[in-house]
C-alpha positions as CSV (number, residue, x, y, z in Angstrom):
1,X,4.0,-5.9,-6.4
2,X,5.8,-7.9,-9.0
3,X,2.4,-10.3,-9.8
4,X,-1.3,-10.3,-10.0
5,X,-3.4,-11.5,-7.7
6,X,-4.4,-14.5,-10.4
7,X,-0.7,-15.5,-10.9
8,X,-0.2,-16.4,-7.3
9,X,-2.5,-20.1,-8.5
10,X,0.7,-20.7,-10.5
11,X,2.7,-20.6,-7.6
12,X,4.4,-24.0,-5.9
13,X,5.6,-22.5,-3.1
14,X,4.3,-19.1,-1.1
15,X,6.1,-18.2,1.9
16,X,3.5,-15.5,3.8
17,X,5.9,-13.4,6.3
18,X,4.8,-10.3,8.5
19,X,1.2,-10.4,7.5
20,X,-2.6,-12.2,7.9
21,X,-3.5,-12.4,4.4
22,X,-6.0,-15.2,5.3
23,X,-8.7,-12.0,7.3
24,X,-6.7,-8.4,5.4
25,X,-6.7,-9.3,2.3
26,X,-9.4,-12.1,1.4
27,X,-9.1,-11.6,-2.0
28,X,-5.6,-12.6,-2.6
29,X,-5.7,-14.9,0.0
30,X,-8.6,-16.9,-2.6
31,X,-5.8,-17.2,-5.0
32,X,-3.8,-18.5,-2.4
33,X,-6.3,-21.1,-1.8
34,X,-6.6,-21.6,-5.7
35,X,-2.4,-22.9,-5.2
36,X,-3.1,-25.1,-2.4
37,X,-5.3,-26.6,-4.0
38,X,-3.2,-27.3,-6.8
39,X,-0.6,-28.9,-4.2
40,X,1.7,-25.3,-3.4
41,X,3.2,-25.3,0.1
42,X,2.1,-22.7,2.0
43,X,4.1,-21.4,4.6
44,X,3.3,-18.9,7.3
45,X,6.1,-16.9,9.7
46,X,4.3,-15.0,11.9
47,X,4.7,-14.0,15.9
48,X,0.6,-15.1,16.0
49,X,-1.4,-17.7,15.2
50,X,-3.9,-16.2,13.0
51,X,-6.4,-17.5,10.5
52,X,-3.0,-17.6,8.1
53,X,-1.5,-19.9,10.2
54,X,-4.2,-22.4,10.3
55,X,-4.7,-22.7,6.6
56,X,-0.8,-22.9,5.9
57,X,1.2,-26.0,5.7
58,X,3.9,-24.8,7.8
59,X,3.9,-22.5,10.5
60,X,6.8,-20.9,12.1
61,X,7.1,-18.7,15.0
62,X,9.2,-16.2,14.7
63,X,11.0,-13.8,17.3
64,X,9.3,-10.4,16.5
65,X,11.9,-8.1,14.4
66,X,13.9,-10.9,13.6
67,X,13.0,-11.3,9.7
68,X,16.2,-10.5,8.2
69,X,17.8,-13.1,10.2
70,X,15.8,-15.7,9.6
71,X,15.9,-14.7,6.1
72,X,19.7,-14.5,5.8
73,X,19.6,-17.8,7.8
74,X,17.7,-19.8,4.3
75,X,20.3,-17.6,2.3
76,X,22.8,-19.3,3.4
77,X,21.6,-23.2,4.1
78,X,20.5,-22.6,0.0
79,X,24.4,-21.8,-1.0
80,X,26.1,-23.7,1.1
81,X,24.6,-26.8,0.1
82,X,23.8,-25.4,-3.6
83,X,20.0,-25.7,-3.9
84,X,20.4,-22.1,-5.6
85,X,19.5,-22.0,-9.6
86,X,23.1,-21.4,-11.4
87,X,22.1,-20.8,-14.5
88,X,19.7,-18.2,-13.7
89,X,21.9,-16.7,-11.1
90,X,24.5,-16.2,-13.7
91,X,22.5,-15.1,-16.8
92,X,19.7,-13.2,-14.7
93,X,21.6,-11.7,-11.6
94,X,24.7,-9.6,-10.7
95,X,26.4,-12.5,-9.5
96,X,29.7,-12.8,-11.2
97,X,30.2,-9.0,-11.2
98,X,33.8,-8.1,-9.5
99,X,33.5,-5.8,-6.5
100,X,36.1,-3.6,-5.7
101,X,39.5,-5.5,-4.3
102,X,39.3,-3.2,-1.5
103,X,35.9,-3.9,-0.5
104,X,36.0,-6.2,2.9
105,X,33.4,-7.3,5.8
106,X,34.8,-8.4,9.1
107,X,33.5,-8.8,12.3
108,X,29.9,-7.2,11.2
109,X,31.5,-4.2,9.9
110,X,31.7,-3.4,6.1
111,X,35.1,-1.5,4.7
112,X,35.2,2.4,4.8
113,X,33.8,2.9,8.6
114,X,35.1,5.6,10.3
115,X,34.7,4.9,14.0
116,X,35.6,8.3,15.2
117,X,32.4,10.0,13.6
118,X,30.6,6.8,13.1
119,X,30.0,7.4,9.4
120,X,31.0,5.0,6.1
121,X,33.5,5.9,3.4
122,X,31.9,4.1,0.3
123,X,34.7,4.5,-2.1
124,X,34.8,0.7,-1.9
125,X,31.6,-0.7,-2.1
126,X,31.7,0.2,-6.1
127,X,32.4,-2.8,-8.8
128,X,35.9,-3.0,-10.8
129,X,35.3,-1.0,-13.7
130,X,36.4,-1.7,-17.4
131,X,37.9,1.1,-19.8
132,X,34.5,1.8,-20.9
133,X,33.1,2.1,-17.4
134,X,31.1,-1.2,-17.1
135,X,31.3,-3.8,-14.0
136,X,34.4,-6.4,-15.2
137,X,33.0,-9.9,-14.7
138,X,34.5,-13.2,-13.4
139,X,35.2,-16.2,-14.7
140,X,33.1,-17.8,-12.1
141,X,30.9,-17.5,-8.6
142,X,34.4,-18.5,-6.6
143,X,36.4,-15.8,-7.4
144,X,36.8,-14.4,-4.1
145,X,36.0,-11.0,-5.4
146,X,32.8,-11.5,-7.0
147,X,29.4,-10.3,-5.6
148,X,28.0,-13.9,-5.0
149,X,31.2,-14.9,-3.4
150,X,30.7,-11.8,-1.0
151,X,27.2,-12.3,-0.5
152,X,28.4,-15.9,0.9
153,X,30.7,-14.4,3.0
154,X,28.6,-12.1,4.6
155,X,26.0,-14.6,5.5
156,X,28.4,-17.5,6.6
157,X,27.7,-16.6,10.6
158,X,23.6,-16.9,9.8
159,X,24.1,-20.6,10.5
160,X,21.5,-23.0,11.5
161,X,22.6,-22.9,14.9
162,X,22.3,-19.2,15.0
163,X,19.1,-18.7,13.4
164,X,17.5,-20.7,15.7
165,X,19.2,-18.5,18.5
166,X,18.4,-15.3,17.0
167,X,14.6,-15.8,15.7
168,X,13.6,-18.8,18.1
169,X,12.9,-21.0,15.0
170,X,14.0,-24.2,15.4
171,X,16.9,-25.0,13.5
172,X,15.6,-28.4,12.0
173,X,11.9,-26.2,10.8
174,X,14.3,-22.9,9.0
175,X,16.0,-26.2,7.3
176,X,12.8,-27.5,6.4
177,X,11.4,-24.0,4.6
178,X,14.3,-23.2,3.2
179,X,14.3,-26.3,1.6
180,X,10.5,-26.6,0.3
181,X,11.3,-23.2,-1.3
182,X,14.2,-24.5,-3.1
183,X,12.5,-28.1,-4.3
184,X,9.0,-26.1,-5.2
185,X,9.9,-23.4,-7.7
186,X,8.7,-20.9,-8.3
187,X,7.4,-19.7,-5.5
188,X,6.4,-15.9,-4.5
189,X,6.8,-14.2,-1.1
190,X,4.0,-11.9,0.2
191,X,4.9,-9.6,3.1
192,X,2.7,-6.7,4.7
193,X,3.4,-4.3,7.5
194,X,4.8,-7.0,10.2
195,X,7.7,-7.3,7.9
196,X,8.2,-3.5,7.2
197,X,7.4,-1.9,10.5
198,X,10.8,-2.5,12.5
199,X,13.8,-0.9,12.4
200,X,15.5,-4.3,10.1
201,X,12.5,-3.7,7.7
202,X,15.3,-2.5,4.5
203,X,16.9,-5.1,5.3
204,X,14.4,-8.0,5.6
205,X,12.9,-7.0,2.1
206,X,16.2,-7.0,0.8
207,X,16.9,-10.2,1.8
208,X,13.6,-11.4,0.6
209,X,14.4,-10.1,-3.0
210,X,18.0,-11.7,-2.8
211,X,17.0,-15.4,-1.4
212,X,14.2,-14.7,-4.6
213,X,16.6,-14.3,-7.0
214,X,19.0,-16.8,-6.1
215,X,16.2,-19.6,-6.9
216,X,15.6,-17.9,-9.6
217,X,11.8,-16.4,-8.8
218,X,12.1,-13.6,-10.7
219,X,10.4,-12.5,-13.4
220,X,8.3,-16.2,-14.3
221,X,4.6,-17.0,-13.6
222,X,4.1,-18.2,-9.7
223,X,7.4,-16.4,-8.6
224,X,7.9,-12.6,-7.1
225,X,8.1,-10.8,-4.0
226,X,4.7,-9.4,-3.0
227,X,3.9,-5.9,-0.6
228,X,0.6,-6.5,0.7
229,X,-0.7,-3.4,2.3
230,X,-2.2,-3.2,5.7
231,X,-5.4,-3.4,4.5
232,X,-7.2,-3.8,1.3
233,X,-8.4,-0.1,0.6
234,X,-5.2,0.9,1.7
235,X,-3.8,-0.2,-2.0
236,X,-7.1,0.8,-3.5
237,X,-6.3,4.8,-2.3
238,X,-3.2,4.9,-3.6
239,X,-4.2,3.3,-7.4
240,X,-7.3,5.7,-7.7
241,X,-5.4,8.9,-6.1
242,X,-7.3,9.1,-3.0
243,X,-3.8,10.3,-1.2
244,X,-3.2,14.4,-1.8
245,X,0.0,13.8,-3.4
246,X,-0.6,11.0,-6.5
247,X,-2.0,11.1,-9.5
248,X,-4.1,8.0,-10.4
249,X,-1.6,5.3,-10.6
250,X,1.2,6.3,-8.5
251,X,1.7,9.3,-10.3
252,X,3.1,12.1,-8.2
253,X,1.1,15.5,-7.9
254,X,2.8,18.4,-9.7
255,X,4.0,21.0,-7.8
256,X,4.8,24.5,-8.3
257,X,8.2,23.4,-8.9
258,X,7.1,21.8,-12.1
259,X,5.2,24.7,-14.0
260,X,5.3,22.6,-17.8
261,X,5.0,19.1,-18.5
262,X,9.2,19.3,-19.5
263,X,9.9,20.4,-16.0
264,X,7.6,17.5,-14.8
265,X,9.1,15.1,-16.8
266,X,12.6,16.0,-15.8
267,X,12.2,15.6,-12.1
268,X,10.1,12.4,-12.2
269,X,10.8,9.9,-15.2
270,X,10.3,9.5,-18.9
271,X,8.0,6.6,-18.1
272,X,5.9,8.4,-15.5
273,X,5.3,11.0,-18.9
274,X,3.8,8.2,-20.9
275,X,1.4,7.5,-18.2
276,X,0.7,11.3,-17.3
277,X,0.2,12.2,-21.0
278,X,-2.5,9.6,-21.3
279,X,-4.3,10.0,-17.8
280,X,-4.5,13.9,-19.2
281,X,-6.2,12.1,-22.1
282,X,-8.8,10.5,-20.1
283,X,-9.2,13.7,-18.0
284,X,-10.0,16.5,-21.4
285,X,-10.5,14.5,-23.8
286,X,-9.7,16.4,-27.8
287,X,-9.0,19.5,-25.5
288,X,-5.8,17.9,-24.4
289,X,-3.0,18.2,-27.2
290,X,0.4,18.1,-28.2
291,X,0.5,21.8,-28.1
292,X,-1.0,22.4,-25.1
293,X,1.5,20.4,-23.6
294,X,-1.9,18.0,-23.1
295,X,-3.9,20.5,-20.3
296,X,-0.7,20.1,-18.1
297,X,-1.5,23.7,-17.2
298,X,-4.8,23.0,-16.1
299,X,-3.9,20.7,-13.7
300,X,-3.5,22.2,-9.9
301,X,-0.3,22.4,-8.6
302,X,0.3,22.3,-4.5
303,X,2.6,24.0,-3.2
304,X,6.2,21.8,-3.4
305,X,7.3,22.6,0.3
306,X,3.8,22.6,1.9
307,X,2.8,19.1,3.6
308,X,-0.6,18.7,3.3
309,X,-1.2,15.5,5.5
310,X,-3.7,15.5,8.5
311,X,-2.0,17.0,11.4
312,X,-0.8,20.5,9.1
313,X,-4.6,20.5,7.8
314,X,-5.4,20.8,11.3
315,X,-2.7,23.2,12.5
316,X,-3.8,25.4,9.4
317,X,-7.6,25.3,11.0
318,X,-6.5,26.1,14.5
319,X,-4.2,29.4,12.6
320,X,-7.4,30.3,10.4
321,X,-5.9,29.8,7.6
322,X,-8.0,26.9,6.8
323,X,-11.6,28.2,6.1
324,X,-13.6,25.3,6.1
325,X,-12.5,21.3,7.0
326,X,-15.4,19.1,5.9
327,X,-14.8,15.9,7.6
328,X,-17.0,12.8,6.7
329,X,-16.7,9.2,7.3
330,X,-14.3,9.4,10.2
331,X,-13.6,10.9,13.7
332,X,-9.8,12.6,13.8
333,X,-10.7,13.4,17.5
334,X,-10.0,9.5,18.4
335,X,-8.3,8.2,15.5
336,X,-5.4,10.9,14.7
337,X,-2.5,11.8,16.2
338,X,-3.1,13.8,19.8
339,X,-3.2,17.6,19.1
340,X,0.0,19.9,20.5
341,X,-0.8,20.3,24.5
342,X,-0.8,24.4,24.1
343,X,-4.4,24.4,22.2
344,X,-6.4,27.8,22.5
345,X,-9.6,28.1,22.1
346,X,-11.3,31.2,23.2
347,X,-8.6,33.1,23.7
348,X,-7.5,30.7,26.7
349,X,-4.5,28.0,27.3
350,X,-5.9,25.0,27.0
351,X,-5.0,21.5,27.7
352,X,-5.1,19.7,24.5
353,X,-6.9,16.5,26.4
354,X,-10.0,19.3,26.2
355,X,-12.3,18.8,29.0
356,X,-13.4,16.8,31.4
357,X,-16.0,15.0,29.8
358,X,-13.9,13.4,27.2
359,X,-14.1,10.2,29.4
360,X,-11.6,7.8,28.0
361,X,-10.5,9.4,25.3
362,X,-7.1,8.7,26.3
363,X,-8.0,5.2,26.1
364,X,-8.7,5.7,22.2
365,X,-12.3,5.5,22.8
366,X,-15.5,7.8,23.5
367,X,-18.3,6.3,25.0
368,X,-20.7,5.3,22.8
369,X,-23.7,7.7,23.4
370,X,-21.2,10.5,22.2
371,X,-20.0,8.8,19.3
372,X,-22.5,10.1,16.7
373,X,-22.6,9.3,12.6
374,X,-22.6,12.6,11.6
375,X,-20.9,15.2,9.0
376,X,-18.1,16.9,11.2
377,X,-17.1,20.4,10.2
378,X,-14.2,21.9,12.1
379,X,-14.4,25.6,12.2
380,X,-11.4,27.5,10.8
381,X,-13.4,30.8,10.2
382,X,-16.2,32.3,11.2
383,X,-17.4,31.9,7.0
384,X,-17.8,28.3,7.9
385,X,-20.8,29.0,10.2
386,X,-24.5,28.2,9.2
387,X,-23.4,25.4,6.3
388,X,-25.5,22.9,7.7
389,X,-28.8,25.1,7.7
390,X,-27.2,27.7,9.8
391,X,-26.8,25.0,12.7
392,X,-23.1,24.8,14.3
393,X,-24.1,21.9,16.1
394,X,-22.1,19.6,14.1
395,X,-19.1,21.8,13.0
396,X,-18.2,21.9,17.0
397,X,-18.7,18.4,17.7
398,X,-14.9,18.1,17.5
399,X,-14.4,21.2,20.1
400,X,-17.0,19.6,22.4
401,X,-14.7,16.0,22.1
402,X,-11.2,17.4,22.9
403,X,-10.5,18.5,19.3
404,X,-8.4,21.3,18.7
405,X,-11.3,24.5,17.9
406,X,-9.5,27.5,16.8
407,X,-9.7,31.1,18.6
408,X,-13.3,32.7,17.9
409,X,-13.2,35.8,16.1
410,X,-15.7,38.0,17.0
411,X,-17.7,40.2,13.9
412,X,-16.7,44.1,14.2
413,X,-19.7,44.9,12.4
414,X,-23.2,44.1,11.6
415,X,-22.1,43.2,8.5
416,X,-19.8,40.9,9.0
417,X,-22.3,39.3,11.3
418,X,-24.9,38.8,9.0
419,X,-22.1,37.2,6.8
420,X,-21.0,34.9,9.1
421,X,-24.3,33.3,9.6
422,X,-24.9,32.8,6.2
423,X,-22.2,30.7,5.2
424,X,-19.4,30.7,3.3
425,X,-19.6,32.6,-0.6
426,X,-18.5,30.6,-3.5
427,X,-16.5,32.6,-6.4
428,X,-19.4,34.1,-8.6
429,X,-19.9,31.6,-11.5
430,X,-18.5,28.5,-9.3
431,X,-21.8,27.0,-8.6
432,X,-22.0,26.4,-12.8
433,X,-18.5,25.5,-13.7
434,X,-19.6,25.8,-17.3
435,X,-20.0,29.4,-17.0
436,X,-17.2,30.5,-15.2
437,X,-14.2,31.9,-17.0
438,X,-12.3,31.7,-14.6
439,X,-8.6,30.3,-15.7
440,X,-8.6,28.2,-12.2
441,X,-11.9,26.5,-13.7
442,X,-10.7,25.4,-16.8
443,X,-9.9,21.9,-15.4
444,X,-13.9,21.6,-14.6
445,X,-15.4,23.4,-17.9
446,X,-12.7,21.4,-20.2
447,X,-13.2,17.8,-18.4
448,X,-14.1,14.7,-20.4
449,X,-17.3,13.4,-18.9
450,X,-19.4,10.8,-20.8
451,X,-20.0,8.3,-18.1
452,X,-23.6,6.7,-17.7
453,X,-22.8,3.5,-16.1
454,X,-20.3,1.8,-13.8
455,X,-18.8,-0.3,-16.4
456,X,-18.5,3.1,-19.1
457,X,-16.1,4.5,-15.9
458,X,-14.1,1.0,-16.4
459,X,-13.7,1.3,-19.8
460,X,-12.0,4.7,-19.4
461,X,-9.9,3.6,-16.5
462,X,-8.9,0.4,-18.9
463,X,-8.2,2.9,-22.3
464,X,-8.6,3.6,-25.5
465,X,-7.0,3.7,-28.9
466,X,-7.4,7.5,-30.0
467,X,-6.2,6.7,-33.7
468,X,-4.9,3.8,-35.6
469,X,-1.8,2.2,-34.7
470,X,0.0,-1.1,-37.0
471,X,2.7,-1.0,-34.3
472,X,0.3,-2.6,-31.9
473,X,-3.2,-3.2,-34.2
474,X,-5.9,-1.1,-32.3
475,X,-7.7,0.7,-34.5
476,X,-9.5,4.5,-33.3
477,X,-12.1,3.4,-30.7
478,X,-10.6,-0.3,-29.5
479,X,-10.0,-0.7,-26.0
480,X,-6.3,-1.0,-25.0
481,X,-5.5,-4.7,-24.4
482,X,-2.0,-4.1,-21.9
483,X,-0.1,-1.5,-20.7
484,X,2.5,-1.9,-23.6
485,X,-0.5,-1.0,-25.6
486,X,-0.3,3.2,-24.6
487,X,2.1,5.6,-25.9
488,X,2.9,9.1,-24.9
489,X,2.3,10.8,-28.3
490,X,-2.1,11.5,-27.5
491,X,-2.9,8.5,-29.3
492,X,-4.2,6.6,-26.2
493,X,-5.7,7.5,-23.1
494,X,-6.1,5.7,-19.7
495,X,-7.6,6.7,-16.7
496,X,-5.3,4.8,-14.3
497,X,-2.5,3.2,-16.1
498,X,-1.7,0.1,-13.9
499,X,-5.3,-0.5,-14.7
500,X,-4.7,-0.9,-18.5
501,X,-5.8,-4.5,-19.7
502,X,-9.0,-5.0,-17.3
503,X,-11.4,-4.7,-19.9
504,X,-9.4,-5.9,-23.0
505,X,-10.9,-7.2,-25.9
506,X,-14.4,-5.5,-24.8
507,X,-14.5,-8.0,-21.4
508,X,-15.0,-6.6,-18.3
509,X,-11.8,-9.2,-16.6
510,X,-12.9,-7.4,-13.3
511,X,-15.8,-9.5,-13.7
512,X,-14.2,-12.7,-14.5
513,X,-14.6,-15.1,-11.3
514,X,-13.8,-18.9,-10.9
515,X,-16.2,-21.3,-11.9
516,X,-15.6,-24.3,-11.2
517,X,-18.9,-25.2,-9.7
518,X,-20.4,-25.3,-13.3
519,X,-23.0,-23.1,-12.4
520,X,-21.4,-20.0,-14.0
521,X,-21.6,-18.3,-10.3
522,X,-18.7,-17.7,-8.1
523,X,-17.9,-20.9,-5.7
524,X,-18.4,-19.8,-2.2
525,X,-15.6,-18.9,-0.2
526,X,-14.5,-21.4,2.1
527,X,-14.1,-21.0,5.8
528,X,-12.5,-21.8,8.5
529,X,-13.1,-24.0,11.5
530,X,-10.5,-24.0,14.2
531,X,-10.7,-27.1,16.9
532,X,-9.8,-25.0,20.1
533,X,-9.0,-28.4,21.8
534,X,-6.9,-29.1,19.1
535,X,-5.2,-25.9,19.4
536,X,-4.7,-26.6,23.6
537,X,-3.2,-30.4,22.4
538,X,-0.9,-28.4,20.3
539,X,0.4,-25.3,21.5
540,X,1.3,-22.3,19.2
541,X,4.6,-24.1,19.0
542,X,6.8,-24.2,15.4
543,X,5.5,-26.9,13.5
544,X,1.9,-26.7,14.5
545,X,-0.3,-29.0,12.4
546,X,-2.9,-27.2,11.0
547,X,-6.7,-27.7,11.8
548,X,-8.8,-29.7,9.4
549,X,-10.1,-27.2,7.1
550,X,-13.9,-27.4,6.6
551,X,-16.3,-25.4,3.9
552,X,-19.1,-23.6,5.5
553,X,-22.7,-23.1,3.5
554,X,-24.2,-19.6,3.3
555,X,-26.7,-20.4,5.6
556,X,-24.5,-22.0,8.1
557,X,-22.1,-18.6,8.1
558,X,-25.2,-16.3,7.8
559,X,-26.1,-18.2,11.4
560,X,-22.4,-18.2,12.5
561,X,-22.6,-14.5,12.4
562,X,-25.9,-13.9,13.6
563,X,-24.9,-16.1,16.7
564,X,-21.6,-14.5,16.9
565,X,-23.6,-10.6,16.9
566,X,-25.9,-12.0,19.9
567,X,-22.8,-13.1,22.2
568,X,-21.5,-9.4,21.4
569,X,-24.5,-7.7,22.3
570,X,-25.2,-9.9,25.7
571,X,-21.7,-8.6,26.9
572,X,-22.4,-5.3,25.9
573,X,-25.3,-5.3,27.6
574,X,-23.8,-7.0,30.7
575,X,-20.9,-4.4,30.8
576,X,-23.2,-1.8,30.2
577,X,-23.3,0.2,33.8
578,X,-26.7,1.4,34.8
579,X,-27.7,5.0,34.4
């Protein structure tokens, strides 16, 4: 992401690509809105006509996979017919830097190809270097050997003609975008996983963040390229280090490859140590200093060669090395990644499509009288037994749906028996982390926790001033206002740095909500109303006029929905096959 959610009102042009912001992400699709209404173009390119599509401007159709063409295809109408911004593209851009003389692109084949072993030499895709090792620079964008000049070359062949033949756009509609993009600056691109997910993804963002750049979009309120995730709480996982191997932030888990902050550091950025120093802060408090290299130590390090995704946490159940996998809130039996075929259970082959109750499984679905919302717990020792009130009901409900069980191990003792059934053993002191002194427990018995409410866990997210700083005014205690705002010396701290700023000033931002109803409460969100026999008049075709758009009540949704849930449960009922 290059902008807020906000700054997309400032936009005049957004150009929505590989993605249905309008349903995935309602939230920036509000600010989106927000533009429209301030007269911004929007303009959809997606294979479907989705909710998107009906509240854009334009619509275009686009061949599936065919991004980067149609992309390359605007590149080149804008310079050939110099809608591009000049000055920005020569103050702002490596335009006018010199590529090496040797450098060439003929017939869809760059210089250096070897094709013998089907490899590139890329001695000559460098620049023409000075005696003090910096790019040389032309005079101008037509020196033949300047990187604008080959960008034009490369992109000569994406004429209209062939844009239209390659994306099934018509010519006449890419002329038309690439055009409202060029008269309506700035203007910001948003793009999710129907841009990404093909094999021309590289290159379709890459030609998003050059078309960007040449009308100068870069780095100015209402302009940007945008990556929208695939959903909402996708993004929301990764900022609040929901994923195994980040920090909050995007900070990357330490390994055992990175035993001191120094090592740390050196392998992943001098920035990413200004915003580790003042997470650390966040997490102990006084008891992270300079000298302690600010807990670093305290932190748990996974193993740098281990992956640690779904599938090995499995594998590691089924080879017992896992003791206990407490699954809640989802059903890996149907939603993950089929199991290897050669699954033992019982000290038996066994066909990892499990028996042959599993019904449609294959299908991705388990009828519904076995699909029960209950805590999971996948056996991967006979320790994990009886953790449920010495029931195994639920820890074998994935063995009894085709999941992989592991091999039972049977007790060689009475003993051992009598500790399988009652449950696993914490490490003595675990259950009171405060009176363990155990070095692993440092982490919990040295952890900064103050919160009471909601908004006290925002405030530490946001930031504080530690001490008093002229170079930015906070004094000891004020909230940080920006991320400029934190430095890496233990004078701030920050929960999750990209997060710095929401509560500046003492006001919760996260709060803030448009207004303009003058009530002081959020306007309602409009919806959507799509004429189906406006649809059938005009098919999804390129150039499709949008549906009247039409603002439904709360009361008139609430009965939308409720009508919507009866029509679901009469087919359910009517496909439901008698016992």
């Amino acid at each position: 992401m290059t902008n807020h959610w906000v700054d997309l009102q400032n936009c005049k042009t957004i150009l929505v690509e590989g993605s249905n912001v309008a349903e995935n992400h309602p939230m920036a699709f509000k600010w989106i809105r927000k533009a429209q209404e301030n007269g911004a173009k929007i303009i959809h390119v997606d294979p479907r006509y989705t909710r998107t599509s009906a509240a854009a401007d334009v619509y275009a159709r686009i061949r599936p996979g065919t991004d980067a063409a149609f992309q390359n295809t605007m590149i080149n109408h804008i310079i050939v017919n110099k809608l591009y911004d000049e000055d920005y593209v020569v103050t702002h851009t490596n335009a006018l830097y010199l590529s090496d003389e040797a450098f060439d692109f003929k017939d869809g084949v760059f210089s250096g190809y070897d094709e013998e072993h089907h490899k590139y030499d890329t001695k000559t895709w460098g620049y023409q270097l000075d005696a003090k090792g910096k790019p040389r620079v032309a005079k101008s964008l037509d020196d033949p050997h300047c990187v604008f000049s080959r960008l034009k070359t490369f992109v000569s062949r994406y004429t209209l003609e062939m844009g239209e033949r390659i994306t099934g756009i018509p010519a006449e509609q890419i002329r038309q975008i690439a055009e409202t993009m060029a008269k309506n600056r700035p203007g910001s691109i948003l793009y999710a996983l129907g841009m990404t997910q093909h094999t021309t993804g590289v290159q379709g963002i890459r030609s998003f963040t050059i078309l960007q750049l040449l009308l100068g979009n870069i780095g100015k309120p209402g302009g940007g390229v945008n990556a929208l995730r695939g959903e909402p709480n996708v993004q929301g996982a990764c900022d609040m280090a929901v994923l195994y191997n980040y920090m909050p932030g995007y900070l990357n888990s330490p390994s055992n490859a990175e035993p001191t902050i120094y090592d740390y550091v050196r392998k992943n950025g001098i920035a990413d140590s200004r915003y580790l120093v003042n997470t650390l802060k966040a997490f102990f408090g006084e008891a992270a200093t300079a000298e302690n290299d600010y807990a670093y130590a305290w932190l748990p390090k996974r193993d740098a060669a281990k992956d640690y995704g779904t599938l090995p946490m499995f594998e590691d159940a089924l080879a017992g090395k896992l003791k206990l996998l407490w699954i809640v809130g989802q059903n890996p039996a149907v939603t993950a990644a089929q199991p290897q075929a050669d699954v033992r259970r019982d000290g038996e082959a066994r066909d990892a499509r499990g028996p042959g109750d599993l019904g449609d499984r294959d299908r991705g679905v388990l009828a519904p009288a076995r699909r029960r919302p209950e805590v999971h717990l996948h056996r991967g020792d006979p320790a994990a037994r009886g953790v449920l009130h010495g029931k195994e009901r639920n820890h074998q409900q994935l063995g009894r749906h085709g999941a992989m069980a592991p091999r039972r191990r049977e007790a060689s003792g009475a003993g051992q028996a009598r500790r399988r059934d009652r449950g696993p053993r914490l490490p003595r002191g675990a259950r009171s982390g405060q009176d363990s002194k155990e070095p692993r427990d440092e982490i919990i018995r040295k952890a900064f926790w103050t919160y009471t409410t909601a908004e006290d866990v925002l405030r530490e997210i946001n930031g504080y001033a530690l001490r008093d700083n002229p170079e930015t005014g906070l004094k000891a205690g004020d909230l940080v206002r920006k991320v400029g705002d934190l430095r890496a010396d233990g004078s701030t701290s920050s929960g999750a740095w990209i997060y710095a700023g929401v509560f500046a000033n003492g006001e919760n931002l996260s709060k803030r909500r448009d207004s303009h109803n003058g009530s002081g409460r959020p306007r309602p969100l409009s919806g959507l109303r799509v004429d189906l026999a406006q649809q059938h008049a005009h098919p999804l075709q390129p150039g499709v006029v949008r549906p009247e758009r039409q603002a439904l009540s709360g009361l008139e949704t609430h009965r939308l929905v409720g009508r919507a849930g009866e029509a679901l449960d009469g087919i359910r009922r009517a496909g439901r096959p008698r016992r």
